[in-house]
C-alpha positions in Angstrom: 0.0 0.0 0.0 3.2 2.3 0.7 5.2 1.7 -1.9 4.4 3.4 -5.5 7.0 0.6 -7.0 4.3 -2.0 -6.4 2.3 -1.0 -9.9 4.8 -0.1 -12.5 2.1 -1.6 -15.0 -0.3 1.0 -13.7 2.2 3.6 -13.9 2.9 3.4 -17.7 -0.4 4.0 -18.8 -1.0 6.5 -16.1 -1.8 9.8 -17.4 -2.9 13.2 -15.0 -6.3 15.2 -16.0 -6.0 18.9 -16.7 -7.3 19.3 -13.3 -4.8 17.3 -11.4 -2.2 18.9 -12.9 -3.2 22.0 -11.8 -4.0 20.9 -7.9 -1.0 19.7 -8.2 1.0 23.2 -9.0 -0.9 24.8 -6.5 0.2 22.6 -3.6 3.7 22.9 -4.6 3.7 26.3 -4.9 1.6 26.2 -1.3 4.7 23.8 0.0 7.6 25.4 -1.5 6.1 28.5 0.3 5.7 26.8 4.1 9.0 25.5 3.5 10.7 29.1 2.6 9.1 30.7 5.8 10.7 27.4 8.3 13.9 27.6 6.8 16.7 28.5 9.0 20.4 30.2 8.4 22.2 26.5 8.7 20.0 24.1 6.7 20.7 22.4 3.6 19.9 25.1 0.5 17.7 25.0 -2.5 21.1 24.4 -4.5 22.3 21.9 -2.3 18.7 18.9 -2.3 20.1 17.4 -6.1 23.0 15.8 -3.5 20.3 13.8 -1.7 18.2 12.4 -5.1 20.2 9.2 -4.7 18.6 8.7 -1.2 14.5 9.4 -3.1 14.3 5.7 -4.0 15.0 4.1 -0.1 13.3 7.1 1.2 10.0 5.7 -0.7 10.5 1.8 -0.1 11.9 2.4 3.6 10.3 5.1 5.0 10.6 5.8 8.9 7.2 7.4 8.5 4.3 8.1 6.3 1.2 10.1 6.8 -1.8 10.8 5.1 -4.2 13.4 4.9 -7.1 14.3 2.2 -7.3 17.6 1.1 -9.2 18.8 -1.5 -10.9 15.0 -2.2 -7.3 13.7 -2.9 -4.7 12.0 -0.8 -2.0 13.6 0.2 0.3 11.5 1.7 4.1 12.5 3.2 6.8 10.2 3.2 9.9 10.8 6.0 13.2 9.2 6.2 16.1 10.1 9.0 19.7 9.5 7.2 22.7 9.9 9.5 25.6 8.7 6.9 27.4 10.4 6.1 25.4 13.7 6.5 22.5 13.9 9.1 19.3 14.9 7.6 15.8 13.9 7.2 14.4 13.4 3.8 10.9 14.4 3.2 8.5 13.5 -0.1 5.5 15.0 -0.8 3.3 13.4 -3.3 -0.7 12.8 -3.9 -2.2 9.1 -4.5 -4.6 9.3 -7.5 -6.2 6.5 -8.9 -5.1 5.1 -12.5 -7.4 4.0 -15.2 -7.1 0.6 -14.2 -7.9 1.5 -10.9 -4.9 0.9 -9.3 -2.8 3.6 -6.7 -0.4 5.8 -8.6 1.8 7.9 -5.8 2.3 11.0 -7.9 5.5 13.4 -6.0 4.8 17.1 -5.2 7.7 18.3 -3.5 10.5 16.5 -2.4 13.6 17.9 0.2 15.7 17.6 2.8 16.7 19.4 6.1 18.6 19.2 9.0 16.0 20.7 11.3 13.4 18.1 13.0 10.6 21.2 13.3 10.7 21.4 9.7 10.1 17.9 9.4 7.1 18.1 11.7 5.8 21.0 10.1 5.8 18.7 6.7 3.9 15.9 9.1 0.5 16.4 7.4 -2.1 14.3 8.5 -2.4 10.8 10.2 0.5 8.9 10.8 -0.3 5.5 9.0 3.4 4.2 9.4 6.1 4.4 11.7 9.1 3.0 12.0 11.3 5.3 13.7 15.4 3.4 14.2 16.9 7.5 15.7 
C-alpha cells in the first residue's frame, strides 16, 4: 500500500487530467512557500537537495514514517526518512495518490527535500500517521 513501486504496470499508462495537474501546481507552490518561511540560516539550500536524489528511492520503499491526509478530495500522503551517513538529515516527499485507469494507486510526487531541522520535518507531518518506523 506504501510503496508506489508496487504497480509499474499501472504507472505506464497513467496519465494526470487537466485538473490534477493543476491541484497539483498549486500545492507545490503552497509547500515550497511553508518550506521558505521554516527555513533556518544552517539548513541544507535549494542548490544543495540534487546531492540527496540518490537517497529518493529508499526514502520511498523504507520510509521511517508516512502520513496521510485528504485535502481537497485527494490524498496527500508524506513520506519521511532520518539518514545519518554520512550527512545527518531527514528526507521528506511529498506526493498525492490518484487512482489510474485501471484503478490501481499511482503515488504522484509534489515536493521533495531535505533538512537538517526536525521542526521542519514536523511542520511537513501532514495528517495521520499511517506508518512508523522510527530506528533514531
Amino acid at each position: 500500500m506504501f510503496y508506489p513501486e508496487e504497480n509499474l504496470d499501472s504507472r505506464e499508462n497513467f496519465y494526470l487530467t487537466e485538473s490534477q495537474l493543476e491541484w497539483i501546481s498549486l500545492k507545490k507552490s503552497e509547500y515550497l512557500s511553508l518550506l521558505i518561511e521554516n527555513l533556518t540560516t544552517g539548513d541544507y539550500s535549494f542548490e544543495d537537495y540534487y546531492h540527496f536524489d540518490t537517497f529518493l528511492t529508499k526514502t520511498l520503499e523504507f520510509p521511517d514514517q508516512v502520513y496521510e491526509d485528504e485535502i481537497d478530495g485527494n490524498r496527500l500522503r508524506t513520506y519521511q526518512r532520518f539518514y545519518s551517513d554520512p550527512k545527518i538529515f531527514y528526507q521528506i516527499v511529498i506526493g498525492v495518490v490518484f487512482r489510474s485507469q485501471n484503478n490501481d494507486e499511482v503515488f504522484v510526487p509534489i515536493l521533495s527535500f531535505v533538512t537538517k531541522e526536525s521542526k521542519i520535518r514536523e511542520v511537513f507531518s501532514f495528517g495521520n500517521l499511517v506508518k512508523s518506523t522510527i530506528r533514531h
